[in-house]
C-alpha positions as CSV (number, residue, x, y, z in Angstrom):
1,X,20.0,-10.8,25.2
2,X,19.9,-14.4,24.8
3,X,22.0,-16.9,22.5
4,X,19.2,-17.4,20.2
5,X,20.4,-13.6,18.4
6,X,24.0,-13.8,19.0
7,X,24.9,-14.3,15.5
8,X,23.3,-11.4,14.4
9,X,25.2,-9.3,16.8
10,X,29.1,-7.8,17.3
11,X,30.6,-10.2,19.9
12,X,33.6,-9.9,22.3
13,X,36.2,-12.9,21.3
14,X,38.1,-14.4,24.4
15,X,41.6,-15.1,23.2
16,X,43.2,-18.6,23.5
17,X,45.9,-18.3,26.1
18,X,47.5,-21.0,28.2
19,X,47.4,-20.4,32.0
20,X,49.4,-22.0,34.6
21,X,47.9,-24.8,36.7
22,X,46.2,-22.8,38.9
23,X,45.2,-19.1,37.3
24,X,45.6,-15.9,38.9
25,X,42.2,-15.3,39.2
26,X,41.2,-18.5,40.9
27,X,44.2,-18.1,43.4
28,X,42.0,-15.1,45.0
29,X,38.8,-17.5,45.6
30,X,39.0,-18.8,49.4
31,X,35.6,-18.6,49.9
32,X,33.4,-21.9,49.7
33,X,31.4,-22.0,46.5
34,X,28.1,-24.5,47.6
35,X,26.3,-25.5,44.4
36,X,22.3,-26.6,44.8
37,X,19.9,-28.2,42.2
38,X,16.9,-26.9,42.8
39,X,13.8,-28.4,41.8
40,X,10.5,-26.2,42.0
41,X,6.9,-27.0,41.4
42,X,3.2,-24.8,42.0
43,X,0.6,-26.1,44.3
44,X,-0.5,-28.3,42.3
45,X,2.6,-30.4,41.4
46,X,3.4,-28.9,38.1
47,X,6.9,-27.3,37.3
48,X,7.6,-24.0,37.7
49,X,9.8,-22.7,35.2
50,X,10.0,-18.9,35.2
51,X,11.6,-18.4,38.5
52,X,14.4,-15.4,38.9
53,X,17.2,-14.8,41.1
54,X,15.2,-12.4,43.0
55,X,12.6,-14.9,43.4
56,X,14.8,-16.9,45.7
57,X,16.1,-16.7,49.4
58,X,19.0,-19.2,50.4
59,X,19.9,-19.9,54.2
60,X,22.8,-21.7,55.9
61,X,22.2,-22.3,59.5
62,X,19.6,-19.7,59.5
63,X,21.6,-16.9,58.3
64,X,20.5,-15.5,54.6
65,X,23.0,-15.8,51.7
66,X,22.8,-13.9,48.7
67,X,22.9,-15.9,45.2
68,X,25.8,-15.6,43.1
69,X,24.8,-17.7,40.3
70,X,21.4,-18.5,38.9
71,X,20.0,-20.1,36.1
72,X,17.2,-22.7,34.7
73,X,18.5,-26.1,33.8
74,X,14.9,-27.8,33.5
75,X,15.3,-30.3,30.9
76,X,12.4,-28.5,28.6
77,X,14.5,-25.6,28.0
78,X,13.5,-23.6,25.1
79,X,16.2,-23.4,22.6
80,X,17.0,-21.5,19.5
81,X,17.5,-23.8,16.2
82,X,20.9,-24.3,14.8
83,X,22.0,-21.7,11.9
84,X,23.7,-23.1,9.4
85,X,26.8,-24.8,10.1
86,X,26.2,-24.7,14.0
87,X,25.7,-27.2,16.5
88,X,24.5,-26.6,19.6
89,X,23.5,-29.3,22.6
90,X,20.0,-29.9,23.9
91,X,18.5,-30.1,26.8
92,X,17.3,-33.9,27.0
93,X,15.8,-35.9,30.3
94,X,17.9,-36.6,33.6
95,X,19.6,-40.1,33.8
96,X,16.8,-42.1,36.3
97,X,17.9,-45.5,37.1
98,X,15.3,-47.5,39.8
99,X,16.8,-50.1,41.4
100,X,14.1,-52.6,42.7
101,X,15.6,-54.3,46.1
102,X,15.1,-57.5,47.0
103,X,18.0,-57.8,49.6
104,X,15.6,-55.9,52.1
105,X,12.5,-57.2,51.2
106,X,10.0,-58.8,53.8
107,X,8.4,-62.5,52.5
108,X,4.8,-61.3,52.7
109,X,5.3,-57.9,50.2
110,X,7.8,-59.7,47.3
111,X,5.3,-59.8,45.5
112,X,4.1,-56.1,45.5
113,X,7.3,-54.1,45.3
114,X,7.8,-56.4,41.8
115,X,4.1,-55.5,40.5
116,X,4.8,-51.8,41.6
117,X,8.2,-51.7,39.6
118,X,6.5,-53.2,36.3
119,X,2.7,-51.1,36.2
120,X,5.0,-47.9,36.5
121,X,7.7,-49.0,33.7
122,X,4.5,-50.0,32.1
123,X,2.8,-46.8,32.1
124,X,6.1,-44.9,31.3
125,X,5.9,-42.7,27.8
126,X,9.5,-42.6,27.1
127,X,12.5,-45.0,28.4
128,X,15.2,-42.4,27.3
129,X,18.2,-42.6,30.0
130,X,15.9,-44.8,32.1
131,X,18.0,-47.8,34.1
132,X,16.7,-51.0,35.4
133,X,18.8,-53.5,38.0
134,X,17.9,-55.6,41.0
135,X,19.5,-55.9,44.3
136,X,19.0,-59.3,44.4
137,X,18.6,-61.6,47.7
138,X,21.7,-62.4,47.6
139,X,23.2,-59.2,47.7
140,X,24.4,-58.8,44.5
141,X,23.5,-55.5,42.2
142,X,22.2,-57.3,38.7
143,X,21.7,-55.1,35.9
144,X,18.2,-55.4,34.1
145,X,19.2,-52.7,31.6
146,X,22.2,-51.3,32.6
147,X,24.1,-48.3,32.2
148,X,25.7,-47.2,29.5
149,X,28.9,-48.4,29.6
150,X,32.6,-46.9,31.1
151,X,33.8,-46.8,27.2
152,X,30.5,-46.5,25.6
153,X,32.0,-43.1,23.6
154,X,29.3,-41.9,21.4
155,X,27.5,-44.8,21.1
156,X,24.1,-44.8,23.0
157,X,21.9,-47.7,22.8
158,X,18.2,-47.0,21.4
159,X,16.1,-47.2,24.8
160,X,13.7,-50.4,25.0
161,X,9.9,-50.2,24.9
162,X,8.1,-50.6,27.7
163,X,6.8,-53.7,27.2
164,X,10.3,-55.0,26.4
165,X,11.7,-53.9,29.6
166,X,8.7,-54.9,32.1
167,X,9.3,-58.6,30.1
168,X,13.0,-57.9,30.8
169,X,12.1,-57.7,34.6
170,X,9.7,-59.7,34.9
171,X,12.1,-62.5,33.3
172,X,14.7,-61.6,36.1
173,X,12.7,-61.5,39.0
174,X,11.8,-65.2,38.1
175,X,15.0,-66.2,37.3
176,X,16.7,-64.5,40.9
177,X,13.6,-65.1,43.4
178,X,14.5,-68.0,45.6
179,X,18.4,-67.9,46.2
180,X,17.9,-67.0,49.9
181,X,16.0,-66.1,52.8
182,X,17.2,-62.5,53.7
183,X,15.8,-62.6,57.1
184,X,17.9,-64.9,58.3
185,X,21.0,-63.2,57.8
186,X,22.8,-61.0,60.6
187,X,21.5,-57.0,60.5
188,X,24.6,-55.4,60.1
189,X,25.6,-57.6,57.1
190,X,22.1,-56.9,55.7
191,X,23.1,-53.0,56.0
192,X,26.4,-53.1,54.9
193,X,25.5,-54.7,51.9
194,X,23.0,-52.3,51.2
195,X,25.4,-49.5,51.7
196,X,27.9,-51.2,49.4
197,X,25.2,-51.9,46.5
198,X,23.9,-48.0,47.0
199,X,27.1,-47.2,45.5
200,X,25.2,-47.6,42.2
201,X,25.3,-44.1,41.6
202,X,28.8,-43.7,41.3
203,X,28.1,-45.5,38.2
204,X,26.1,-42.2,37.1
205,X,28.9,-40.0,37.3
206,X,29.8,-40.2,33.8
207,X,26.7,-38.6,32.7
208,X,27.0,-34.6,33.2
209,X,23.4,-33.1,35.4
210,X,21.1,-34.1,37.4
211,X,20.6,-37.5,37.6
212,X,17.8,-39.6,39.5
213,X,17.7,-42.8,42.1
214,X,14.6,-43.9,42.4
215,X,15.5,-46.9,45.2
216,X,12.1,-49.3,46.0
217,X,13.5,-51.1,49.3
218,X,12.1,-51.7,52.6
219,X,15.8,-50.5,53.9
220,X,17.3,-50.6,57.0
221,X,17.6,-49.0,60.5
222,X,19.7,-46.0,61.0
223,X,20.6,-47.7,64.7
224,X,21.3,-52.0,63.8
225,X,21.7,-54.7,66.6
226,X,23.6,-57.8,64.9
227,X,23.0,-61.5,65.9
228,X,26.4,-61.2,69.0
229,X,24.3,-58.0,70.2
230,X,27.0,-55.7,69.2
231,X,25.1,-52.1,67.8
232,X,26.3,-50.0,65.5
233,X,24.8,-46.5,64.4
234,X,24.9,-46.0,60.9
235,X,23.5,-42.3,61.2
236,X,27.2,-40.9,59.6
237,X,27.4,-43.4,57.1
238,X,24.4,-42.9,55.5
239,X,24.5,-39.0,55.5
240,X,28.0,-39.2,54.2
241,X,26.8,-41.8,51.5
242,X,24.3,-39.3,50.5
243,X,26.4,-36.2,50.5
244,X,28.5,-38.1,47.9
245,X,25.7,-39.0,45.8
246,X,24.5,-34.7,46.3
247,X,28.1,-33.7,44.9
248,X,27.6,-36.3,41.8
249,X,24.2,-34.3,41.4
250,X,22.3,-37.9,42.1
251,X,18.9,-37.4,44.3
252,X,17.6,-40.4,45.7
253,X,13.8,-40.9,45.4
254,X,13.0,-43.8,47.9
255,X,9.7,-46.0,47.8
256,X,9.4,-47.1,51.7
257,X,7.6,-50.7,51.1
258,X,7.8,-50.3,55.1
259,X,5.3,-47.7,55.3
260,X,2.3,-49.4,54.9
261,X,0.8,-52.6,53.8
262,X,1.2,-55.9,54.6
263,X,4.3,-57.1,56.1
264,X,4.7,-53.4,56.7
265,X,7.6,-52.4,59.3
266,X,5.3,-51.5,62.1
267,X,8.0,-49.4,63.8
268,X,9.0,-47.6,61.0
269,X,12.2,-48.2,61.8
270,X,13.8,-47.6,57.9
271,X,11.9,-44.6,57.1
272,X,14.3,-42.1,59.2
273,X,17.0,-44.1,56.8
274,X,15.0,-43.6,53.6
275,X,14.5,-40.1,54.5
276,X,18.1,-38.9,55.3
277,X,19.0,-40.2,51.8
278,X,16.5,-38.4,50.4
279,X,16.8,-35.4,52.0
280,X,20.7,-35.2,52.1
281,X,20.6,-35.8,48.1
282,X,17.6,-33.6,47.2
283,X,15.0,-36.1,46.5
284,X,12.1,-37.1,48.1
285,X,10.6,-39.7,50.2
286,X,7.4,-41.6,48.9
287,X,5.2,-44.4,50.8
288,X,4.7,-48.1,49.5
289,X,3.3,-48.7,46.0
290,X,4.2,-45.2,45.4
291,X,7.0,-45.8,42.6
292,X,4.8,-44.7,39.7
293,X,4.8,-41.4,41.6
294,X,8.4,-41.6,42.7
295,X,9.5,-41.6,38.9
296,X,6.6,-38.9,38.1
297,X,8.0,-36.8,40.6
298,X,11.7,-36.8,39.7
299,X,11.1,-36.0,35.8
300,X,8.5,-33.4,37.3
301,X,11.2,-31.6,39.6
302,X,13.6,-32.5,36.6
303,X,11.5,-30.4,34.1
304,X,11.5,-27.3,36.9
305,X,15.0,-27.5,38.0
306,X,17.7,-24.5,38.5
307,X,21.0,-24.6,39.1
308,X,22.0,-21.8,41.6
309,X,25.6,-21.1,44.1
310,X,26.2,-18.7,46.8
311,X,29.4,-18.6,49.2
312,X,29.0,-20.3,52.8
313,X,31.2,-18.3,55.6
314,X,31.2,-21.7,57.4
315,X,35.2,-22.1,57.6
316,X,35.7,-24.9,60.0
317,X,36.4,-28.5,59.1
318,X,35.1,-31.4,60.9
319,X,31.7,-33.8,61.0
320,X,29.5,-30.5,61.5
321,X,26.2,-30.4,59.9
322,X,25.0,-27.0,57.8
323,X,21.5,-27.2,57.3
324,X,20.2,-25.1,54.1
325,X,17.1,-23.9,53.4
326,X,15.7,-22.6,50.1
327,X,12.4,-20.7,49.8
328,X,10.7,-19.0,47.4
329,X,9.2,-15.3,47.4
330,X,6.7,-16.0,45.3
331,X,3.4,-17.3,46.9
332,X,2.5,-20.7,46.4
333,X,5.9,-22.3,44.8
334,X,7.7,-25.0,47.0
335,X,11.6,-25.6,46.1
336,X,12.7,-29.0,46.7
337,X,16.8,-29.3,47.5
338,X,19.3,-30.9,49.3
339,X,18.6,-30.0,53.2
340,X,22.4,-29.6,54.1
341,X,26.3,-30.1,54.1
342,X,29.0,-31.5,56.2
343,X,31.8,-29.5,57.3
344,X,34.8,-32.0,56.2
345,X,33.2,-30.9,52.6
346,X,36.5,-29.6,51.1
347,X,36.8,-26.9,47.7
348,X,38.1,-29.4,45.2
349,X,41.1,-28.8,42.7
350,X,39.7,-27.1,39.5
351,X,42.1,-28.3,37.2
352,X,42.2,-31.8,38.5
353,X,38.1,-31.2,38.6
354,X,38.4,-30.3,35.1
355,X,40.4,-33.3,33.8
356,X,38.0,-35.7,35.4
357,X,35.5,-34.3,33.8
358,X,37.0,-34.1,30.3
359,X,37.6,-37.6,30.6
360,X,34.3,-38.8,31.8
361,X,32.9,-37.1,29.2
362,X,35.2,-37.7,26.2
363,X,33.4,-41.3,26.6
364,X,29.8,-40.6,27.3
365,X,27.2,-41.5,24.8
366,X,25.6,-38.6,26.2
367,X,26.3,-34.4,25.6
368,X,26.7,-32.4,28.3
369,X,24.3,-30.0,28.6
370,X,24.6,-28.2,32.0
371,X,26.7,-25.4,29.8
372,X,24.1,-24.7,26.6
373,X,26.8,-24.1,23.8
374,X,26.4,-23.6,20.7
375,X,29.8,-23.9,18.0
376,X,30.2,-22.9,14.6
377,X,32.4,-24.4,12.1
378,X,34.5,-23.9,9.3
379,X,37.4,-25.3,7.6
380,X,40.8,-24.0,7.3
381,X,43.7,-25.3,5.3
382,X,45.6,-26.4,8.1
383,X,42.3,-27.8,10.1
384,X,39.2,-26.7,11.6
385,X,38.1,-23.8,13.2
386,X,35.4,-23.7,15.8
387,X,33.6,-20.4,17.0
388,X,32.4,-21.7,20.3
389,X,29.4,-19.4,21.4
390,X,28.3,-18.9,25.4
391,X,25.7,-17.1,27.2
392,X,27.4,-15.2,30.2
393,X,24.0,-16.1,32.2
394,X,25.1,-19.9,32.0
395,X,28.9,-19.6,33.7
396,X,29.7,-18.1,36.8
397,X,31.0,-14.2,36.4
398,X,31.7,-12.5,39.7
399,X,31.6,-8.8,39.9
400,X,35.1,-8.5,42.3
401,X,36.2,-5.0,43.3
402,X,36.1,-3.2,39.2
403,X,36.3,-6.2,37.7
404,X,34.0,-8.8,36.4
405,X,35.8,-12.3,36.5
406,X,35.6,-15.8,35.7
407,X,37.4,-19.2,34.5
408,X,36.7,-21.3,32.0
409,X,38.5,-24.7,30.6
410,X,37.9,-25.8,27.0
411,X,39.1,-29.3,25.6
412,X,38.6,-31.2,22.5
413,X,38.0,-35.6,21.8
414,X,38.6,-36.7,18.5
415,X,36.4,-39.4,17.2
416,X,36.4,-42.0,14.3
417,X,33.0,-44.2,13.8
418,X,32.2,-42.8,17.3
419,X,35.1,-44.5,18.8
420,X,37.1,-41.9,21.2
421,X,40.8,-41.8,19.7
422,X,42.2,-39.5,21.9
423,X,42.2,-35.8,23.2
424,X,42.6,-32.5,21.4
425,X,44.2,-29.3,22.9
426,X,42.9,-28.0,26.5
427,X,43.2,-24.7,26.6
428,X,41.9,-22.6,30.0
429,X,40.6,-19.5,29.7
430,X,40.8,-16.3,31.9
431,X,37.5,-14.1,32.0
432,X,38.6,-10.7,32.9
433,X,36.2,-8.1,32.5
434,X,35.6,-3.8,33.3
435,X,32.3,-2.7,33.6
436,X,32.0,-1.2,30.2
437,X,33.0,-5.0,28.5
438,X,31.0,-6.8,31.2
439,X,28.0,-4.9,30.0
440,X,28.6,-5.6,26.4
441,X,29.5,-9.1,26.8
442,X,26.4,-9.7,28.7
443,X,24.5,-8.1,25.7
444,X,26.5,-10.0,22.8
445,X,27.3,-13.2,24.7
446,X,31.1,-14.7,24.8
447,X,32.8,-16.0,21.8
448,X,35.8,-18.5,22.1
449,X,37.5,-18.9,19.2
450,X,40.3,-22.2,18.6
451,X,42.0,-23.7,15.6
452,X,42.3,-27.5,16.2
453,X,44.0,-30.0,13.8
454,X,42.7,-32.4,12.9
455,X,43.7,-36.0,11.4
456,X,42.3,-36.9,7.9
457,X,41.1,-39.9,9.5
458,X,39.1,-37.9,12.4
459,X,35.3,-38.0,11.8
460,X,33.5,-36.3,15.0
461,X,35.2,-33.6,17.2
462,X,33.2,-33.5,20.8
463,X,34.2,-29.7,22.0
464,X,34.2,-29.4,25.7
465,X,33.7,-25.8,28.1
466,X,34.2,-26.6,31.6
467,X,33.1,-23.8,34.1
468,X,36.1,-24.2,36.8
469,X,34.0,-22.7,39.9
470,X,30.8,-24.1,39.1
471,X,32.5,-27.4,38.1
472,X,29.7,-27.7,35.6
473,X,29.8,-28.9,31.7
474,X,28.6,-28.5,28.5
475,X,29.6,-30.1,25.2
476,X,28.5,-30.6,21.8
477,X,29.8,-33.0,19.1
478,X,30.1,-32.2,15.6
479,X,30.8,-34.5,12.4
480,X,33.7,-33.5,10.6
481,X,34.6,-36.7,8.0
């Protein structure tokens, strides 16, 4: 039974206890947990949204794996409206920032990677978390609306129109077009700068989910000759580039201006580039003048994504590829995900996971919604007290010998006109389970309960849940003043 009953139901309460740094129950996890966003659409394109566990069939390497976690994340998921007195966090539209490049561009298409850019913006219905910047032709990343910022808090700026921001682009292209010829510069200056302005997406990190690239280039070769004649292969660089971009849960949806066209790459000596990145990340490749579609096609796979885990055997370090495929069982549904790893991928700290995460999100504009929660609450002479309500189906529980187990992290940020002022308690919790509690947690849903005091000059209180083997988070702010 889902969370949309729960308050109408007996519930199981998970009492606050503080852990040691690393639990007891995470101590006995040596396996390596691989996470996948999944993205899955019909025949015809559309989303596919009702998909179950049983439904899909992971391999590594060509040997099946079965799924330990599975859920729907598509950012259309139906929710329950709030009772009164609870808050609860909604599913809301990836993060998608294009970046338009004119570092890479060819003299005879400037023109047309520009117009692309601006008819799609143009024809977009909604900018919400939609990003605009420019790799310019001087190799330097310009923001044409940026980012929220590092220390934005709770303060997210209203998106533009789209006439605003294709007048915002156009004004930029203008004022950047000119600065230098990018043919003339050496190959392997071209690519390193291109590597180093890709790392745009560490800029997304701060913003919990799945999050979208959509990159309009003409790139660069995987194997580059510089002006001396010295080569360098740039296969590892780029696959490692993207695997870090996977593991921030950025895909990379790449517009090939080389593909066709005038000026067109005749070798197609990029595409291999453009393709790795989006095949290591989980995005797609599309062909020139295709941006419109690029941007279609993330929100599509956005709308039908899952989240699902299963445990690799692969135990040895070092720079060896696992290649993973996902299919479904049901006829006529393609699943879109990330086509691999890299054995030097190591299992991160939870608790220092955790902490990073808290952080990032104590000053995101943005709720986390990866973990749906929804939190009750009431006031108490000494402070406030929060019920904080989860649905079993969204963490990871693992059925290990005759127990069901599990590990959670909840934190607090307290708030005054939206400004973070500093943390609240962390407290971790231990999800230790029999059979017969299992069953009627999974039928009631989990309950956290936490007093948390709270200044009288405190106005919002953003509560945190950070699942410590999924490394996924959900939180939800609520207005106390």
């Amino acid at each position: 039974m889902g969370l949309s009953r729960i308050l109408a139901l007996p519930v199981i309460l998970v009492c606050a206890s503080q852990a040691p740094a690393q639990s007891r129950l995470e101590a006995d996890f040596s396996q390596r947990l691989i996470k996948l966003d999944v993205a899955a659409v019909d025949a015809k394109g559309a989303p596919v949204t009702d998909l179950r566990a049983a439904d899909i069939q992971v391999r590594e390497d060509g040997k099946p794996h079965p799924v330990v976690f599975f859920r729907f994340s598509g950012s259309r998921r139906p929710i329950a409206p709030a009772g009164p007195g609870e808050f609860l966090n909604r599913p809301a539209p990836p993060a998608t920032v294009i970046l338009l490049d004119r570092w890479n561009e060819r003299l005879m298409t400037m023109a047309a990677a520009w117009q692309d850019v601006s008819a799609a913006v143009a024809h977009m219905e909604t900018l919400d978390r939609v990003y605009l910047y420019i790799l310019t032709n001087r190799g330097d990343v310009v923001p044409v609306y940026p980012l929220p910022p590092a220390d934005a808090d709770l303060h997210a700026a209203p998106p533009p129109t789209s006439e605003d921001l294709v007048a915002r682009l156009n004004d930029a292209v203008r004022t950047l077009t000119g600065l230098r010829d990018v043919e003339t510069l050496d190959p392997l200056q071209r690519a390193d700068t291109t590597m180093m302005a890709l790392g745009l997406f560490s800029k997304m990190a701060s913003i919990a989910g799945r999050k979208n690239l959509i990159w309009v280039t003409h790139g660069f070769p995987l194997q580059v000759t510089g002006l001396t004649g010295n080569w360098v292969d740039y296969t590892q660089q780029v696959q490692n580039l993207a695997q870090m971009a996977a593991r921030a849960q950025v895909a990379f949806y790449t517009v090939d201006q080389s593909a066709e066209g005038a000026g067109a790459d005749v070798a197609g000596l990029s595409r291999m580039t453009l393709e790795t990145f989006a095949g290591v990340s989980g995005g797609r490749w599309y062909a020139s003048g295709r941006t419109k579609d690029a941007i279609a096609g993330a929100l599509t796979d956005a709308r039908g994504s899952y989240q699902l885990a299963y445990y690799s055997s692969a135990r040895e370090t070092g720079w060896k590829e696992r290649k993973i495929r996902v299919d479904a069982v049901r006829k006529g549904v393609h699943l879109q995900t990330r086509e691999g790893y890299f054995g030097d991928e190591g299992t991160p700290d939870p608790e220092q996971m955790a902490e990073n995460a808290f952080d990032r999100e104590s000053h995101s504009p943005f709720e986390a919604t990866e973990i749906p929660l929804r939190v009750i609450m009431s006031r108490k002479p000494a402070g406030v007290h929060f019920d904080i309500h989860i649905d079993p189906a969204d963490v990871l529980i693992e059925h290990r010998g005759q127990r069901f187990q599990g590990g959670l992290t909840v934190a607090f940020g307290f708030y005054r006109g939206g400004i973070f002022q500093g943390p609240g308690p962390t407290i971790q919790k231990d999800l230790d389970y029999s059979q017969e509690q299992f069953n009627q947690v999974s039928k009631d849903g989990i309950v956290i309960p936490q007093d948390v005091s709270v200044s009288g000059q405190t106005e919002q209180v953003r509560v945190m849940v950070f699942d410590r083997r999924l490394q996924s988070l959900g939180s939800v702010t609520i207005p106390i003043g």
